[in-house]
N, C-alpha and C positions, 0 to 999 in steps of 0.2 A: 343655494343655501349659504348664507352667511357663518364665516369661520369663525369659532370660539376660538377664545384666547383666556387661556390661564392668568390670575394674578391672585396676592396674597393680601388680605385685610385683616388686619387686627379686630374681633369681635369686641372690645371694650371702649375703643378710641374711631375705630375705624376708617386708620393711620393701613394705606397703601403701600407695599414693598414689589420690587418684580422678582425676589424671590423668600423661599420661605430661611423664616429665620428664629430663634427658638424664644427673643427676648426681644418686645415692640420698641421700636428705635420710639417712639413717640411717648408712649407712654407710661415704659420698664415693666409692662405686665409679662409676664411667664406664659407661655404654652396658649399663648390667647390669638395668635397668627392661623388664619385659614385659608384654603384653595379654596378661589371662588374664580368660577368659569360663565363669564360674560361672552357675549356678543362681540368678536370684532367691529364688523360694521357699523354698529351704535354707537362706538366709542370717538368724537368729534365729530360725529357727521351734523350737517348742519338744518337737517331737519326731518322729519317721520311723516311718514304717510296716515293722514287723517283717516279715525275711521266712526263709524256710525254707535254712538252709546247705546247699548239697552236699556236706560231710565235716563227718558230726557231731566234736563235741571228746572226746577220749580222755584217760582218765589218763593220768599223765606217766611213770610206772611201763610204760604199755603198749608205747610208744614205743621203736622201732629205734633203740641207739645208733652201730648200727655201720653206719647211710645216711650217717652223717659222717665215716667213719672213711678218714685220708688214704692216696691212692696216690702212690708215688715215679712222680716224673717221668725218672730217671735223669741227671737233672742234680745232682750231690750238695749245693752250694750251695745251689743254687735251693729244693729239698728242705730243707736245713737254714734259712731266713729262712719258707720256709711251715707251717714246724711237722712235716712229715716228708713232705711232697708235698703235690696238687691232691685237694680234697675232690670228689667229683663233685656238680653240679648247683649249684658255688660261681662267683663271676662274681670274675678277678684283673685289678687296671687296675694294670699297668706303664709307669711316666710316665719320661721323661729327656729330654734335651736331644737333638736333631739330632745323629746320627752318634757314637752314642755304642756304639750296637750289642744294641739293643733286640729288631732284625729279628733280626739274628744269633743272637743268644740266644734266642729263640721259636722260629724254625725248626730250633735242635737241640734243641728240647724237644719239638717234634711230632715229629721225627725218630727220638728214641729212645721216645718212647710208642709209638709205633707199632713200632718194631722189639725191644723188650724184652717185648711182650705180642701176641696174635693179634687187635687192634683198630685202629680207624682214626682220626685224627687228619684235619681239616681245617684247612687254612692257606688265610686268605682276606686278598687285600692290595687297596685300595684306593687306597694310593701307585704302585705298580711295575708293570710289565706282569709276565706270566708269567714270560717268557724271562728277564728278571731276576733272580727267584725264583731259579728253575734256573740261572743262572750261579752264583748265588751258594751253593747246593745244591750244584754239583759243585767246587766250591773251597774247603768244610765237610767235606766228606764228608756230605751230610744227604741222600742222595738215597735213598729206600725205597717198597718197592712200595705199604705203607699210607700214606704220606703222600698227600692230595686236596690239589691247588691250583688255585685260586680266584680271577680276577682280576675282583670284580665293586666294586659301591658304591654301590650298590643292594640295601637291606637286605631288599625284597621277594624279590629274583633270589636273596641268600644263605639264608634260610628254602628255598628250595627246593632249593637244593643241600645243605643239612642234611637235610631230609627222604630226599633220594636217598643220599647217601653212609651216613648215620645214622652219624656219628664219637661216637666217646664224650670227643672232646675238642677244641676250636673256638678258633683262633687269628684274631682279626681285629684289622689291621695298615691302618689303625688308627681308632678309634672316632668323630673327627674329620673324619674322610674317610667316612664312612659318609652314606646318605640314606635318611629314609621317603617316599617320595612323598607320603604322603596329609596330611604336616603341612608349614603354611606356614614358611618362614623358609630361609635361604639353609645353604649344605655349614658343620660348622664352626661354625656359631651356637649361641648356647644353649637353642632349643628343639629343633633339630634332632638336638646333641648330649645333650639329655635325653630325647628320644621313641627316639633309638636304644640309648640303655644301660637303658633300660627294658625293652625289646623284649625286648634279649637276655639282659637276666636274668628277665622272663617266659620264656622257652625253656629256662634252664638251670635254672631252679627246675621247672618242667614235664616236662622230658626228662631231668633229670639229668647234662648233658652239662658237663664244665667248660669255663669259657670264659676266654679270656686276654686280654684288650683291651690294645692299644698304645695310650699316651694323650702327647698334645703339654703340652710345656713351654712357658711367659709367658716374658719376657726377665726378669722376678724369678724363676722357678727354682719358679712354681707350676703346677699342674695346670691347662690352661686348661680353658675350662669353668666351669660354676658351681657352685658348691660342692657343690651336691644330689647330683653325679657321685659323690662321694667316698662319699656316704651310700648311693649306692643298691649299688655293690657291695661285696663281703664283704672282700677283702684288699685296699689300696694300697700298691704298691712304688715304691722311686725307687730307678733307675737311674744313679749318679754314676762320672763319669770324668774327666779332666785328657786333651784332646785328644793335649798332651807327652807320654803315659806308656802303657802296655798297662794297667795295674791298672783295674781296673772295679768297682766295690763296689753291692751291692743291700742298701738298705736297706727294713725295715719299719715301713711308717708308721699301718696299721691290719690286722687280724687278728683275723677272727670265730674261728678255729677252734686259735688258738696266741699264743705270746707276739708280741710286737711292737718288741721291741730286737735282733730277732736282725739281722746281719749277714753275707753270703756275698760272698764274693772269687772275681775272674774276672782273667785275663790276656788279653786282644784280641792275635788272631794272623792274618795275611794268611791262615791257611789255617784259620779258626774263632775259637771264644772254648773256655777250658779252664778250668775248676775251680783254682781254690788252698787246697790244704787247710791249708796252713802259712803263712802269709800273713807271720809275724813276720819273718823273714830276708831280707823286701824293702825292709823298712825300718831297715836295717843294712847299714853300710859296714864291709866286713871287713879287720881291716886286721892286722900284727901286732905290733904295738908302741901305746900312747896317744898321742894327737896332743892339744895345747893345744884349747883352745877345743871342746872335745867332751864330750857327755854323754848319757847310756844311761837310758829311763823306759821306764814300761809306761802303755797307755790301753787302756781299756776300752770299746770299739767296741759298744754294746749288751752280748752278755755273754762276748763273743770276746775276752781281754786280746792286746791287740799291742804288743810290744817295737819302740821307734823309738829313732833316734837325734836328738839335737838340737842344732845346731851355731852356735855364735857367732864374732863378729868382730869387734874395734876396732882403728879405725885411727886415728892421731892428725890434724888437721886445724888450719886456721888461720880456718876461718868462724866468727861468732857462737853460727850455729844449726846443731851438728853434725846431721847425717843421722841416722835410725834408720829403715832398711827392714828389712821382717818376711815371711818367704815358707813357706806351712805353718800361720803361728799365728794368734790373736789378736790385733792390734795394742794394743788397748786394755790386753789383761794385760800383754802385756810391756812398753809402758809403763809401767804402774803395778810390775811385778818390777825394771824399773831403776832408778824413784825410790825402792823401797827397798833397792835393792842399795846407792844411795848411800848414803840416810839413814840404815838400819841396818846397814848392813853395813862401809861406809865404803870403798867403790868407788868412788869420782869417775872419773866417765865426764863429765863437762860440756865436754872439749875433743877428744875421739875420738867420730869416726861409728860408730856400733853396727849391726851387720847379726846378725841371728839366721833359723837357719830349720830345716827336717826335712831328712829324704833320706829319696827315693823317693819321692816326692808325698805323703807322711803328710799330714794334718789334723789337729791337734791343738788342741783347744779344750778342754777339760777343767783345773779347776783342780788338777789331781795333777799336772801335769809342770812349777807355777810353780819349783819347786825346782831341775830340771834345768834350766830357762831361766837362771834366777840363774847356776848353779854353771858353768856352759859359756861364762856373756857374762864371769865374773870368770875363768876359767882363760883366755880368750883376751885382757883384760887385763894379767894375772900373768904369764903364757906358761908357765906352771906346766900339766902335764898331768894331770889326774884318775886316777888308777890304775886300771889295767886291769881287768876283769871286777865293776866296780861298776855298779850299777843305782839311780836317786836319787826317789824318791816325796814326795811333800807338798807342798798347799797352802801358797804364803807369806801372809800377813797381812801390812796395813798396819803392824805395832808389830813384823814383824820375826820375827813367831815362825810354829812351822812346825806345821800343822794337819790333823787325820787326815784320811785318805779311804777312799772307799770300795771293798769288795775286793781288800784287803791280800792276801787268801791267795792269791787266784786270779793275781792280777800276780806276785807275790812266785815262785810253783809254774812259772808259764811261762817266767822269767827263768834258773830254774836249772834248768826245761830246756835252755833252752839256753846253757845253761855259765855265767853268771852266779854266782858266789863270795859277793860284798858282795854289802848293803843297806843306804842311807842313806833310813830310813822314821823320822813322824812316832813321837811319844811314846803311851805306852800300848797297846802290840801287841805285848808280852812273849808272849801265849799265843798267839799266832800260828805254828803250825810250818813249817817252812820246811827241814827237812829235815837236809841239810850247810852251808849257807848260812848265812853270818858277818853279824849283823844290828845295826847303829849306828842308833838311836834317840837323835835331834835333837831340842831345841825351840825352840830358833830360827834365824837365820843365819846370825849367827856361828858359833856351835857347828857347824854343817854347813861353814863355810869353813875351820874350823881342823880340823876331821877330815878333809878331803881332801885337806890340804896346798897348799892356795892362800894363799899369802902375803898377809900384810894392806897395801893400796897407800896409799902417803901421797900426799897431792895438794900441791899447791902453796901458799902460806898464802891468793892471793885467789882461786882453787878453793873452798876450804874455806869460806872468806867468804861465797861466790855461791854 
């Protein structure tokens, strides 16, 4: 019998120590060190005894392409970030925050699998009692006769109820809350949470069966667990919400079987969550006339362009160190869009508090909307309002000048869907078509502040000085 031999590997880095230590010399993670008991005899030996496979290797030509080919889950979003549905026998780990509506969204996915096809869906929770479930099933409308729920956490007791019910599609809510009995470490841990996402993608790779794991958020907004988590199954989504808002957005963050920038939009309703197929018109304040300090850009959410509005404010002040809060953005860029609003553009904001932000809870990080930040922090300066049915694109640069981005056509095509007229886009996108849309090509600041008619502000002579 070959002697085990003890050693310690950090579960995040899987950085080697010979003993245990409480902070990974490799990679400063915390409490992320484990006993892990190998094979002496394995370790340098210079070669293994061949042994006979149970599935000889087949050309790759002989090979069924269509055991991967996706089914809609009848959730259209959720369907469009998966590349067109749940591949069977693929394992999906769905991470977000507490209350963000994780549950909610799984159990109308089991709900309508099972009720858009003659097959059966398992929803298994290890948070909730049953009665739970079912409240919140008949306040969805998710309540169907294939639906099987499941109140176990105990991953031996769910293997057996898979076996019984045989669903061709397995919801467990959630993977953290899960136990193997037969491995040491407590609910939650990172052995315990890597012996069970093992498990259950040993069963979906075996049976076929897709499976949907709900997975916990760190108080940094990462997947808790160790990173192995991430590797062992085929898609990772993140679930993002603003507690203020209904808007829910799923993003993709890995994708065996499709792209990985796609984006789907959800609205959270006391009586379910519901698909948004048009997402741009949440992030617009309709109004009918232009208001000062206002400014209309497109972002590119993965490959979904959304139309946001973007809004500023100064106010004049008697402190040293005016104010500049920022809600929606970037802090750091629009800093840096107001030290050149001053320096090149010639805005002196040095004695007014600057407030900038979206509507609708947009997030906007992307350097394509530096330009609509500028032009909406100087119109609510000027008090000069931007003309109506304009839309304002480009990177600003340090020196003032305005710098292309990327998918012009796609932002530009969604804008005047919806009604959008102008464009104040960077230089060289002459062959860009755009339709009936009046297109102003910028290269720097200026030149964008004097095309929308925002008046150029003088400052004061020790303004100008400072």
């Amino acid at each position: 019998m070959a002697k085990t031999k003890p050693i310690y590997r950090c579960s995040a880095c899987s950085h080697e120590v010979a003993k245990w230590v409480g902070k990974c010399p490799e990679c400063g993670g915390w409490g992320t060190v484990d006993e892990v008991v190998v094979s002496a005899g394995t370790i340098g030996a210079p070669g293994r005894k061949a042994m006979l496979p149970s599935t000889a290797a087949a050309p790759i030509s002989a090979i069924d392409s269509q055991v991967t080919k996706a089914r809609p889950t009848g959730v259209s979003e959720l369907d469009r970030v998966l590349g067109g549905g749940v591949v069977p026998g693929s394992v999906v780990l769905l991470s977000g925050e507490p209350g963000v509506g994780k549950s909610t969204l799984l159990l109308e996915v089991a709900h309508r699998w099972a009720a858009q096809r003659d097959e059966k869906s398992l929803y298994v929770t290890a948070e909730e009692s049953a009665g739970q479930v079912r409240l919140r099933a008949d306040r969805t409308g998710a309540v169907h006769d294939g639906v099987y729920l499941a109140a176990e956490s105990d991953l031996s007791i769910v293997l057996g109820h898979v076996e019984q019910v045989r669903p061709t599609l397995l919801v467990v809510d959630s993977v953290q809350t899960m136990l193997v009995p037969d491995v040491d470490g407590v609910i939650g841990g990172v052995t315990q949470v890597r012996a069970v996402t093992a498990a259950l993608t040993s069963l979906a790779k075996a049976s076929g069966i897709a499976v949907l794991l709900v997975g916990h958020v760190t108080k940094d907004g990462n997947i808790a667990g160790p990173r192995t988590l991430e590797h062992l199954v085929d898609v990772v989504l993140q679930f993002e919400g603003d507690k203020n808002s209904t808007l829910r957005m799923v993003r993709g963050v890995k994708n065996r079987f499709g792209s990985a920038d796609e984006v789907g939009c959800f609205e959270l309703h006391e009586d379910g969550i519901a698909c948004v197929d048009d997402p741009s018109g949440l992030f617009l304040h309709h109004r009918t006339e232009a208001v000062p300090g206002t400014a209309v850009t497109v972002a590119m959410d993965g490959k979904r362009p959304l139309v946001g509005e973007v809004q500023g404010l100064t106010v004049k002040t008697e402190i040293p160190q005016p104010r500049r809060a920022v809600s929606g953005l970037d802090y750091n860029r629009v800093a840096m869009v107001l030290a050149v609003l001053q320096s090149r553009g010639r805005v002196f904001l040095g004695k007014s508090d600057v407030y900038a932000a979206t509507v609708g809870g947009m997030r906007l990080v992307e350097p394509a909307a530096d330009l609509a930040i500028a032009l909406a922090i100087a119109s609510a300066e000027s008090d000069v309002s931007i003309p109506a049915g304009w839309v304002i694109l480009g990177e600003v640069g340090l020196a003032g000048e305005v710098r292309k981005v990327t998918g012009v056509a796609r932002r530009l095509a969604e804008a005047e869907r919806l009604g959008f007229t102008t464009a104040l886009v960077p230089p060289g996108l002459t062959p860009v078509q755009s339709g009936t849309m009046k297109i102003h090509e910028v290269t720097d600041l200026r030149s964008a502040l004097r095309i929308t008619g925002l008046r150029r502000l003088r400052a004061a002579p020790e303004d100008a000085a400072g």
